[in-house]
C-alpha positions as CSV (number, residue, x, y, z in Angstrom):
1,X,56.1,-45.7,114.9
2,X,56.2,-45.4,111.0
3,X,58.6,-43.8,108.3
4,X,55.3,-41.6,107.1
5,X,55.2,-40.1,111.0
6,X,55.1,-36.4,110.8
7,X,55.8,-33.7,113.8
8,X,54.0,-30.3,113.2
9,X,55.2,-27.3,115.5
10,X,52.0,-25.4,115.6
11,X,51.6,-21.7,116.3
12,X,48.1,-19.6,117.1
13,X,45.4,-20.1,119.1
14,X,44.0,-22.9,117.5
15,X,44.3,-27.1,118.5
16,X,46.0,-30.0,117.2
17,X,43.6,-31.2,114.1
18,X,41.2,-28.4,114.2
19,X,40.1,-26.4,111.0
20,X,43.6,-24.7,111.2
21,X,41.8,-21.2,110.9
22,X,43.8,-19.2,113.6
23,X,46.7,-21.6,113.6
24,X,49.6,-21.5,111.1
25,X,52.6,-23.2,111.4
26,X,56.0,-21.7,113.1
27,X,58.6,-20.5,110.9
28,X,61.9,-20.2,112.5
29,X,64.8,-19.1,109.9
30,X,66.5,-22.0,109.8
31,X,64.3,-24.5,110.1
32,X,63.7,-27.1,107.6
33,X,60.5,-27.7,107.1
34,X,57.1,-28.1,109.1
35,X,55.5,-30.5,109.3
36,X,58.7,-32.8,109.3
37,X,59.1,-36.2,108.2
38,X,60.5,-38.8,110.9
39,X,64.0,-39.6,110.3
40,X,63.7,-43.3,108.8
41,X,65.6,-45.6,110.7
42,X,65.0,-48.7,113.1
43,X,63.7,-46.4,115.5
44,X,61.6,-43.9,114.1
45,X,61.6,-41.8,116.4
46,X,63.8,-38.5,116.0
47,X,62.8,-35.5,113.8
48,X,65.5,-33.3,112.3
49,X,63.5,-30.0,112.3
50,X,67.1,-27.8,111.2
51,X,69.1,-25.6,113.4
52,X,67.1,-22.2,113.6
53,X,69.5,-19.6,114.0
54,X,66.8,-16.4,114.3
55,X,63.6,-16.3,116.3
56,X,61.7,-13.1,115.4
57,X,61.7,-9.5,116.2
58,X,61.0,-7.7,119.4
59,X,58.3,-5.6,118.2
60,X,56.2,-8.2,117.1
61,X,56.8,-11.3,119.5
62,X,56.3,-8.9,122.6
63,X,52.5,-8.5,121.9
64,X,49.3,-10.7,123.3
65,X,49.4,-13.0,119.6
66,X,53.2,-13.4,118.3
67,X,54.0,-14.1,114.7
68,X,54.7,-17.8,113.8
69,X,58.4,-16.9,114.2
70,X,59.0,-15.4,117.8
71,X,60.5,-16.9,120.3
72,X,58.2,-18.2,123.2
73,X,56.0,-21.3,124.3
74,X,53.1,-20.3,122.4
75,X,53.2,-23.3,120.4
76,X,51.9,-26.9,120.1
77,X,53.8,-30.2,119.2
78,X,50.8,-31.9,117.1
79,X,51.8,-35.4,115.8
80,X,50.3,-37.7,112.5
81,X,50.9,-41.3,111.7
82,X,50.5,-40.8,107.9
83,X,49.4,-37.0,107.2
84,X,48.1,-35.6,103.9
85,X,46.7,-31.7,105.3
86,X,47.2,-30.3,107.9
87,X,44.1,-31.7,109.7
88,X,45.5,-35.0,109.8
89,X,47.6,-33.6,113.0
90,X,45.1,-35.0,115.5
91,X,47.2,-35.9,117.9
92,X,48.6,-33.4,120.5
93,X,51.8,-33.9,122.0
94,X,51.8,-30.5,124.5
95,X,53.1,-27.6,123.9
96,X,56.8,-26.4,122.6
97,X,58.9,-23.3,123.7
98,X,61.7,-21.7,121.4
99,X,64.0,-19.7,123.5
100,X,66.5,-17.9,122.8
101,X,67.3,-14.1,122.1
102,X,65.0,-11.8,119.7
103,X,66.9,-11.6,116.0
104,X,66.1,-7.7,116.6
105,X,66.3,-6.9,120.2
106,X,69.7,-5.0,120.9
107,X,70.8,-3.8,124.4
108,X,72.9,-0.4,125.1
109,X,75.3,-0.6,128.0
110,X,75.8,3.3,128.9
111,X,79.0,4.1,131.7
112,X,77.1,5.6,134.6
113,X,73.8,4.8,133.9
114,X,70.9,2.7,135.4
């Protein structure tokens, strides 16, 4: 591993390294940036992507194609040793889940009701 490794959290149907044309990349509020550089130490191995503290809306992570910011392990971890576009990201590390609860989704608790 390498101070110019990146980590890309990939959303959409399309693959690590691929012409990127139904793939964008997720955009959780609070995240830093994607792709991410590797954190440069003697390691290299750790990638401080931010703290997200929102993960979409209900009414548009609950369908068959979720935006880039819903929660939900519709995502891929795609890895580059030096990247310049976002074809570089070749590799594919597997897939990524964000859980947590929608930024929208509220629940009503009614006395005497199912």
């Amino acid at each position: 591993l390498a101070a110019t490794n990146r980590l890309f959290i990939a959303s959409g149907a399309g693959s690590c390294g691929s012409a990127w044309a139904s793939t964008a990349a997720a955009s959780f509020e609070g995240m830093d940036q994607n792709p991410q550089l590797v954190t440069d130490d003697t390691s290299d191995n750790q990638y401080a992507m931010g703290l997200v503290n929102a993960a979409g809306g209900f009414s548009i992570c609950s369908v068959a194609d979720p935006a880039p910011s819903c929660i939900g392990s519709h995502y891929r971890l795609c890895w580059s040793s030096d990247s310049q576009v976002l074809s570089d990201f070749r590799v594919d590390l597997g897939s990524f889940a964000m859980a947590g609860p929608f930024a929208t989704y509220a629940i009503a608790c009614i006395l005497g009701q199912v």
